[in-house]
C-alpha positions, 0 to 999 in steps of 0.5 A: 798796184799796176805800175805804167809802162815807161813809153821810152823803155817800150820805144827802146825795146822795140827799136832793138826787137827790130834791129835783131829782126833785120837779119831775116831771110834773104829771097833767091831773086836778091842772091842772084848775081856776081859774088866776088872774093873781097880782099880782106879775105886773101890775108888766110890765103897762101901766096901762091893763091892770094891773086886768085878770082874767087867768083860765084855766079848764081842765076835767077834759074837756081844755076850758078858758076864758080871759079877760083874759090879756095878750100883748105884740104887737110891729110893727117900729119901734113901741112894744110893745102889750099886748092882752088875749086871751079866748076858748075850746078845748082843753088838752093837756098836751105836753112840748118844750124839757125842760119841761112846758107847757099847750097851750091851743088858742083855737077861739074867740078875742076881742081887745079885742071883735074875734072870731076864729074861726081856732084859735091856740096858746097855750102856758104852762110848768108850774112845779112848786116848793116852794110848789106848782105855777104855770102861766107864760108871758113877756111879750115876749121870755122874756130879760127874765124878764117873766113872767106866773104864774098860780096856782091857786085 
């Protein structure tokens, strides 16, 4: 005996299939622009940094600039420090871990003053949801779900 198929069972089931299908990838061209910091995130910061720009600019030609993006270091035995890293490179988008993330590779960095030239990898997770697509990364360790987001302008 062949059983019907109930018709709102398979419209509820292909409303929620395309509700999980609306996280898909994000294109470059809809990357590039100004990121900026949001304030919810300044709650994990220390106070000395809470004032801190917190800007990415990715260009359409896969170059971006950084400023003020804050970054836990941690040394054995002593209290986390959070410094600020600006600098310039390049972007790409690249896919590990089931998630979408910007690569930003530093050719230029500068921490607190100091200049490096030697290239560093930066990666953030692109966040696609309901009110639009963020830019991410977690302070420290990714379990405490501090995480600093960075929105579109």
């Amino acid at each position: 005996m062949q059983r019907a198929l109930n018709p709102k069972a398979v419209g509820i089931f292909l409303s929620f299939s395309t509700m999980l299908g609306c996280n898909s990838d994000v294109k470059p061209d809809k990357l590039a622009g100004t990121w900026l910091m949001t304030t919810e995130s300044r709650a994990y910061l220390p106070p000395e940094v809470t004032k801190s720009s917190g800007k990415i600019v990715l260009d359409s030609n896969g170059h971006f600039t950084a400023s003020d993006l804050p970054e836990e270091m941690r040394q054995y035995g002593s209290r986390p420090e959070v410094r600020l890293d600006s600098g310039i490179g390049l972007w790409r988008l690249a896919f590990w871990d089931g998630a979408q993330h910007v690569q930003l590779e530093f050719q230029q960095l500068s921490i607190k003053g100091r200049q490096d030239q030697h290239a560093y990898g930066f990666p953030l997770i692109v966040s696609k949801g309901w009110s639009g697509t963020t830019l991410y990364y977690s302070l420290g360790d990714p379990d405490d779900a501090r995480r600093v987001i960075f929105e579109k302008q």
